[in-house]
C-alpha positions in Angstrom: -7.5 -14.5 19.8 -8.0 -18.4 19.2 -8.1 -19.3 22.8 -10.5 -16.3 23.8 -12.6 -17.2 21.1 -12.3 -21.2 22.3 -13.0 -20.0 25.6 -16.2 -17.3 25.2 -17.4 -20.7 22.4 -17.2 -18.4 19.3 -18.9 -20.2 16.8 -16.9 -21.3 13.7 -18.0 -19.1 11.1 -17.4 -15.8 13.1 -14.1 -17.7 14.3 -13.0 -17.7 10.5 -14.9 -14.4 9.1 -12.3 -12.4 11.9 -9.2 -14.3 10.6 -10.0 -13.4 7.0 -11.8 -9.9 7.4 -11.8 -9.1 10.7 -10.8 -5.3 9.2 -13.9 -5.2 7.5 -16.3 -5.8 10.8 -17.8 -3.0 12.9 -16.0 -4.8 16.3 -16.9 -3.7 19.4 -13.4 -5.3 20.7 -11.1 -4.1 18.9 -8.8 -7.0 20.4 -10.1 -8.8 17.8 -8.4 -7.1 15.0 -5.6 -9.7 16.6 -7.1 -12.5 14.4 -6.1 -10.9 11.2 -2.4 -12.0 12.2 -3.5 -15.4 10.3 -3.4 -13.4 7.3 -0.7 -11.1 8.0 2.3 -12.4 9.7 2.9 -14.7 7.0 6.4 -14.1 4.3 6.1 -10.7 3.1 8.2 -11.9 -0.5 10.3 -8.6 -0.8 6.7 -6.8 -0.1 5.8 -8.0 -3.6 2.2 -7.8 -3.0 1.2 -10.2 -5.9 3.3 -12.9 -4.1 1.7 -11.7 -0.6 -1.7 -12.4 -2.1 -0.6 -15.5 -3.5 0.6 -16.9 -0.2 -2.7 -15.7 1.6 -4.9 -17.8 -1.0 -2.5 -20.6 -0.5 -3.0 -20.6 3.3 -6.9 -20.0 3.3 -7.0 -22.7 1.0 -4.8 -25.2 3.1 -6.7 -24.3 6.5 -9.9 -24.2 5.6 -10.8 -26.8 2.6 -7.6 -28.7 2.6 -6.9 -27.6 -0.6 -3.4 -26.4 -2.8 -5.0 -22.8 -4.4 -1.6 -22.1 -5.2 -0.8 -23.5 -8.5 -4.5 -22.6 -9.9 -2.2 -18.9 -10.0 -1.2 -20.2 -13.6 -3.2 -22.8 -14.7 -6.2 -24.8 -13.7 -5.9 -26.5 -10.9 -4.5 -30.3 -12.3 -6.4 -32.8 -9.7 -9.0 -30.6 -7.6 -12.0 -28.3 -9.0 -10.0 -25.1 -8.6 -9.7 -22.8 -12.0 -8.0 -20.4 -12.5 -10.6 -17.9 -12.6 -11.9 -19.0 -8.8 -8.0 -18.4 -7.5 -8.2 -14.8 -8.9 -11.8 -14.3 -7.6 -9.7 -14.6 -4.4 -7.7 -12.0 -4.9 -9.8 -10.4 -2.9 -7.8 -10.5 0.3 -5.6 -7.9 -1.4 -8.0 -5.5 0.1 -6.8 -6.9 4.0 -6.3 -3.3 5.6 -2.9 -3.6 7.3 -2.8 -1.6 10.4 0.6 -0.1 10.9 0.4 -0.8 14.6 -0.8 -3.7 15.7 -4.2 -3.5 17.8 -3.8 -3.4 21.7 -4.4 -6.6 23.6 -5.8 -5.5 26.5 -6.5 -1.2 27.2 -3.4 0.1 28.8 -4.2 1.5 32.5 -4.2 5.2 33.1 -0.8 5.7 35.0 1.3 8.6 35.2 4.1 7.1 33.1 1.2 6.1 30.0 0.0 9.5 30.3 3.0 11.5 30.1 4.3 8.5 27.3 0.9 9.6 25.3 1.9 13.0 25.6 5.6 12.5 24.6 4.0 10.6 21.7 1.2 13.5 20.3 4.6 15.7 20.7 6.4 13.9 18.5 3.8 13.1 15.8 2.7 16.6 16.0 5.9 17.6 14.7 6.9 14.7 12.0 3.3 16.0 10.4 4.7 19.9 10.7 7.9 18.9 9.2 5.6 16.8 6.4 3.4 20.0 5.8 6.9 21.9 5.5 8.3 19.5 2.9 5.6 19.2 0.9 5.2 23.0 0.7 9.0 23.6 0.0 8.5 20.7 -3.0 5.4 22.5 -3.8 6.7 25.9 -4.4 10.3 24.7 -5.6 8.0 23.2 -8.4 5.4 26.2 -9.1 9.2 28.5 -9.0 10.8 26.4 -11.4 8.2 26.2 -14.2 9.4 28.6 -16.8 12.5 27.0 -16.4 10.8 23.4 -16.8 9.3 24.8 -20.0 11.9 26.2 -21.8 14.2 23.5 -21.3 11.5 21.0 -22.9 11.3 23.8 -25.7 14.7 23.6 -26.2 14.3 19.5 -26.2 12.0 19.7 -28.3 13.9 21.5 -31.1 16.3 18.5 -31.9 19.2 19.4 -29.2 19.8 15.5 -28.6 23.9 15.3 -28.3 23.1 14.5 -24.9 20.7 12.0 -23.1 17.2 13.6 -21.4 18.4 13.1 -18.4 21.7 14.4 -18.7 19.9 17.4 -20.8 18.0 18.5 -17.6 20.4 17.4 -15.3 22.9 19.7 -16.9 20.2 22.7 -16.6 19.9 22.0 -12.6 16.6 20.0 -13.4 15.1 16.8 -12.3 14.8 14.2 -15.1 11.7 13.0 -13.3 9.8 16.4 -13.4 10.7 17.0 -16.6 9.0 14.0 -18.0 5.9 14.5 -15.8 5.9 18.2 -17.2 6.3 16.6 -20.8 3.4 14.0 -20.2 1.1 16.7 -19.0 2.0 19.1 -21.8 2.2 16.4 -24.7 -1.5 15.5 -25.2 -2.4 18.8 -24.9 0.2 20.4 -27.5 -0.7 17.4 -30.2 -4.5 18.6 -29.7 -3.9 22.0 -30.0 -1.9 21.0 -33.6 -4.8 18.4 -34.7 -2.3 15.5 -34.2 
């Protein structure tokens, strides 16, 4: 990307507007979706995303203005006009759309091994979305069969039978823990309404 764009004389400011938001152009070359690697390919922290955004400030900050945006995270910024509020009006590149693949270099010619690689590939996506479809529907009707059983057992919560843990309460009826507090959220506001609570 920087030496095609060095080479076809790319102004500056389109030059930078790809390698911060390239994802939010209408580009006819989708090449240079490339350019977003600036942001990207940096430390992904243990995919904390807060630390991610952190380190893309940082690095805007550095490469264009020659500026440490970093420590502005927690306090205003000690020698250089950078507040705190202006470093989370940054935060903005926490909207960078990460493609999961990364955009082709240059189109891959028509040969017979592409086309019969494109058609192993729909093949095998075709059926990891049929065996998605089929879990979610066997999770789906595992939950819609379970209900009354779901219900009871909060009932029977409910009624003071705490010798045991929640968890180990449901777990010990074949439940999920999980399920049973998302059934109990759900229910909850709705039951205190219905009483006037």
């Amino acid at each position: 990307m920087v030496i095609r764009s060095l080479n076809e004389d790319l102004p500056y400011d389109q030059f930078l507007l790809r390698q911060i938001a390239a994802d939010k152009l209408n580009l006819d070359d989708k090449r240079e979706l490339a350019a977003l690697g600036f942001l990207t390919l940096g430390n992904r922290f243990g995919n904390n995303a807060n630390d991610i955004i952190d380190d893309r400030i940082d690095l805007v900050g550095k490469a264009t203005m020659g500026l440490t945006l970093a420590c502005a995270r927690c306090h205003d910024h000690k020698f250089d006009p950078v507040p705190t509020k202006d470093y989370y009006c940054c935060t903005a590149f926490a909207s960078t759309r990460e493609p999961s693949e990364g955009p082709p270099l240059i189109d891959p010619k028509e040969t017979p091994s592409y086309r019969d690689f494109k058609q192993q590939l729909a093949a095998k996506e075709a059926a990891l979305a049929a065996f998605q479809d089929k879990v979610e529907r066997d999770i789906a009707a595992e939950w819609r069969g379970k209900t009354g059983e779901y219900l009871v057992a909060l009932n029977d919560w409910s009624k003071g039978q705490k010798d045991v843990s929640f968890d180990r309460f449901m777990q010990k009826r074949t439940l999920q823990p999980g399920r049973a507090r998302a059934w109990n959220d759900y229910l909850k506001p709705r039951i205190n309404r219905h009483h006037g609570i």
